[in-house]
C-alpha positions in Angstrom: -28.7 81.1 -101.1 -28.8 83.9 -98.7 -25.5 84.0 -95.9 -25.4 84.7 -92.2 -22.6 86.2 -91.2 -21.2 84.6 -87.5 -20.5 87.1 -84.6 -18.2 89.5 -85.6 -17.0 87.2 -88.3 -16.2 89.0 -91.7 -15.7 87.6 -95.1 -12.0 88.9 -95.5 -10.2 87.8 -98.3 -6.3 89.6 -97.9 -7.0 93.4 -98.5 -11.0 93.1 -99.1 -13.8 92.5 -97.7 -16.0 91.1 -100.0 -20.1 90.4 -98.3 -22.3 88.8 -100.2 -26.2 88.4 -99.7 -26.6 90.0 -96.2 -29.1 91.5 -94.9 -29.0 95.3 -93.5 -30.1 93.5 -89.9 -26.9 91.1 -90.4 -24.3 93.8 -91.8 -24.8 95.5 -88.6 -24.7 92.9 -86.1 -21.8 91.9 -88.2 -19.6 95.2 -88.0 -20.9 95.5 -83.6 -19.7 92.2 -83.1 -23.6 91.2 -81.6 -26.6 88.6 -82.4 -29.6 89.5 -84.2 -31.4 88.8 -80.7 -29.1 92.0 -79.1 -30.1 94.0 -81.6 -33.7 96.9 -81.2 -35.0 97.8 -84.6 -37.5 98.4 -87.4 -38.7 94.4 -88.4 -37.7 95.7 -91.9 -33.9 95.4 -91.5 -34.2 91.6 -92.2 -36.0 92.2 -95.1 -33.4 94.5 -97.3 -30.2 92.5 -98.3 -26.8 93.5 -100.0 -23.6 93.0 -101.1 -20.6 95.2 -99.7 -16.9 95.4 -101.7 -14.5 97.1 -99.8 -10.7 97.5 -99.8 -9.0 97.4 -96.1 -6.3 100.3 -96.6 -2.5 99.1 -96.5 -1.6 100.5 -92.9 -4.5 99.0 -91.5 -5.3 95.5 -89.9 -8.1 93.0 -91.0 -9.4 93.0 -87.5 -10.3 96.9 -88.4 -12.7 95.4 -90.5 -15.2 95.6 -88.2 -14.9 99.0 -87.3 -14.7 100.0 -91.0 -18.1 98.4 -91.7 -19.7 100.8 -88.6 -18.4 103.9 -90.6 -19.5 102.5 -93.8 -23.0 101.6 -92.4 -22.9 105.8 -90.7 -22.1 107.4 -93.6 -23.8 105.2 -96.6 -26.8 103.8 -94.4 -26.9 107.4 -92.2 -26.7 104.9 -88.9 -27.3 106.6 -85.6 -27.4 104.3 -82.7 -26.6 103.5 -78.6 -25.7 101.0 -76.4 -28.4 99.7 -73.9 -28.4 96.8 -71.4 -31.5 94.8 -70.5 -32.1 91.6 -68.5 -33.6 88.7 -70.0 -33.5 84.8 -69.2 -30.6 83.1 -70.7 -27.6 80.9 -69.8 -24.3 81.6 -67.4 -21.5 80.1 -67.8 -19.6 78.9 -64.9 -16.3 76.9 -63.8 -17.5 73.1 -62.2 -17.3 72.2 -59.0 -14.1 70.0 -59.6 -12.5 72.7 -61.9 -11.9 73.4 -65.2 -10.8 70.8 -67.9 -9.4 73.4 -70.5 -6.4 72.8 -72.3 -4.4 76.2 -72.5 -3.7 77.5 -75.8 0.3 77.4 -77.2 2.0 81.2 -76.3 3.0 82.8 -79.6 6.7 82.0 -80.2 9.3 84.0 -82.0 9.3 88.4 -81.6 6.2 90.1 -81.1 4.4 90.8 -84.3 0.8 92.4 -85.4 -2.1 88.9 -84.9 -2.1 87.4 -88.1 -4.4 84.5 -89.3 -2.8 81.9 -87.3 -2.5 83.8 -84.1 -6.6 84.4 -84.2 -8.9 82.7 -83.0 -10.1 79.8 -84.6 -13.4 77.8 -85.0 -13.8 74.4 -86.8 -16.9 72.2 -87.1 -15.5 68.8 -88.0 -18.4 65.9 -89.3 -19.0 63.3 -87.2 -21.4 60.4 -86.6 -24.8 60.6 -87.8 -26.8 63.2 -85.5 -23.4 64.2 -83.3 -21.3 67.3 -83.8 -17.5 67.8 -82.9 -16.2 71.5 -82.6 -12.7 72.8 -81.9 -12.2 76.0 -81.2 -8.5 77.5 -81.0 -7.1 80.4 -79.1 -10.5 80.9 -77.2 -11.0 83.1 -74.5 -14.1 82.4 -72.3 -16.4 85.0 -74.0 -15.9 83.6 -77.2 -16.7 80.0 -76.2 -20.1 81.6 -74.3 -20.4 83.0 -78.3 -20.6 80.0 -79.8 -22.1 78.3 -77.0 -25.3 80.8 -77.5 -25.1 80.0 -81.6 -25.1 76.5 -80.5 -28.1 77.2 -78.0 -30.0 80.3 -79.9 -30.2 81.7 -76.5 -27.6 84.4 -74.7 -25.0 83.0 -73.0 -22.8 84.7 -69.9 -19.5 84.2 -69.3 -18.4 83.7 -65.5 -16.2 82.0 -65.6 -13.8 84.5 -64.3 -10.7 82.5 -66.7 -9.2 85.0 -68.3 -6.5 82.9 -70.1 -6.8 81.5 -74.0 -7.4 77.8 -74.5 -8.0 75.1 -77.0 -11.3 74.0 -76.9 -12.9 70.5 -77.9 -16.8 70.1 -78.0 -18.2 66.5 -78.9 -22.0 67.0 -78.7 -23.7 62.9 -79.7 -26.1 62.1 -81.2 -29.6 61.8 -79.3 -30.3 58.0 -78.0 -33.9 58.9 -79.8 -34.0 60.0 -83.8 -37.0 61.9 -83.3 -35.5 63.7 -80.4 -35.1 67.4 -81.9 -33.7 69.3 -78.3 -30.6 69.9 -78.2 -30.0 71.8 -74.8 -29.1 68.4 -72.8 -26.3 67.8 -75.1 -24.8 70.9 -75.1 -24.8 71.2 -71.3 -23.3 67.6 -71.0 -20.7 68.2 -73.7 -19.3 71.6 -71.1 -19.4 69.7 -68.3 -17.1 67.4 -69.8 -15.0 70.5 -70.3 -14.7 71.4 -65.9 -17.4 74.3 -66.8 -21.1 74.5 -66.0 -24.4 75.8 -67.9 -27.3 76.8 -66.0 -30.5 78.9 -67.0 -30.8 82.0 -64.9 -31.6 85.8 -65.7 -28.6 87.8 -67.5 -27.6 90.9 -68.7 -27.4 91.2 -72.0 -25.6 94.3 -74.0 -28.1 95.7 -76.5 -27.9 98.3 -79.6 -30.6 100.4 -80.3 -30.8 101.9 -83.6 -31.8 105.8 -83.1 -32.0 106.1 -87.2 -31.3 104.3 -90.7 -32.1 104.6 -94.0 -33.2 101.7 -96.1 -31.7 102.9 -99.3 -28.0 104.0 -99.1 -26.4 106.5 -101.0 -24.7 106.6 -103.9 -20.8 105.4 -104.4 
């Protein structure tokens, strides 16, 4: 079965990074940190897939990963590419009327120290009842949660929220009152309101990258 990577998320297993099944499209909106929908280029990116091995060096972090993967994709793929803005409709993210209802994340204890797995932020999809969804997301800042919000949503979500501070983040989304009932917008928007925040549709910015040139085939090891 073919994988989607999440946004910026990266198969890392200790020293290597080990993709499997992605597709050229998904490798780079993996190593940007961006959706498939922020991305401008040839259709045919979604339709070439492959798997990457890679060791992270020993003086470097995981969260270089990322990075890494853009200089792989330049000099393997012969990348070339820019940053563009456009406007399109989409979601902002706001703080309620009555405030926000976020519970702020634990500060790190003990002596400074690189981010390691537990200090990172965290995202788990617990089951729940039949058609419902429970989400916890640790160590969020507001951009991430307007990440996962737009996964939830498939549409671009932006944060302005102005909260610049880390929280804990719980997000019970129930089941529809009607089986057949397929739309999941209401629920979502319900489910952050519960949280002291607010989702509206409106026009937003959204940052874009346009691919100036890539090859299909890479190059050799």
């Amino acid at each position: 079965m073919k994988n989607s990577p999440r946004v910026g998320g990266l198969p890392i297993h200790g020293k290597r990074l080990e993709i499997r099944n992605y597709s050229l499209e998904h490798l780079i909106c993996a190593a940007f940190r961006i959706r498939p929908v922020q991305l401008v280029g040839p259709s045919w990116l979604a339709d070439k897939w492959f798997n990457v091995d890679a060791r992270i060096p020993a003086d470097a972090e995981a969260e270089q990963a990322n990075e890494m993967l853009q200089t792989l994709l330049a000099e393997r793929f012969g990348l070339r590419s820019h940053g563009a803005s456009r406007e399109q409709t989409g979601y902002v993210l706001t703080v309620a009327k009555g405030g926000p209802l976020l519970t702020p994340s634990a500060a790190p204890s003990g002596e400074p120290r690189p981010p390691g797995p537990e200090g990172m932020p965290q995202s788990i999809r617990k089951p729940g009842a039949p058609g419902s969804s429970h989400y916890e997301y640790k160590r969020y800042g507001m951009a991430q949660l307007a990440e996962s919000l737009a996964t939830l949503l498939q549409s671009p979500v932006e944060d302005r929220t102005q909260l610049k501070g880390k929280y804990d983040v719980v997000l019970d989304i129930p089941a529809p009152l009607d089986p057949n009932d397929r739309d999941l917008q209401p629920r979502v928007l319900n489910s952050v309101k519960a949280l002291g925040l607010a989702l509206k549709s409106g026009r937003i910015t959204v940052q874009t990258l346009v691919i100036d040139h890539v090859n299909g085939v890479p190059t050799a090891n």
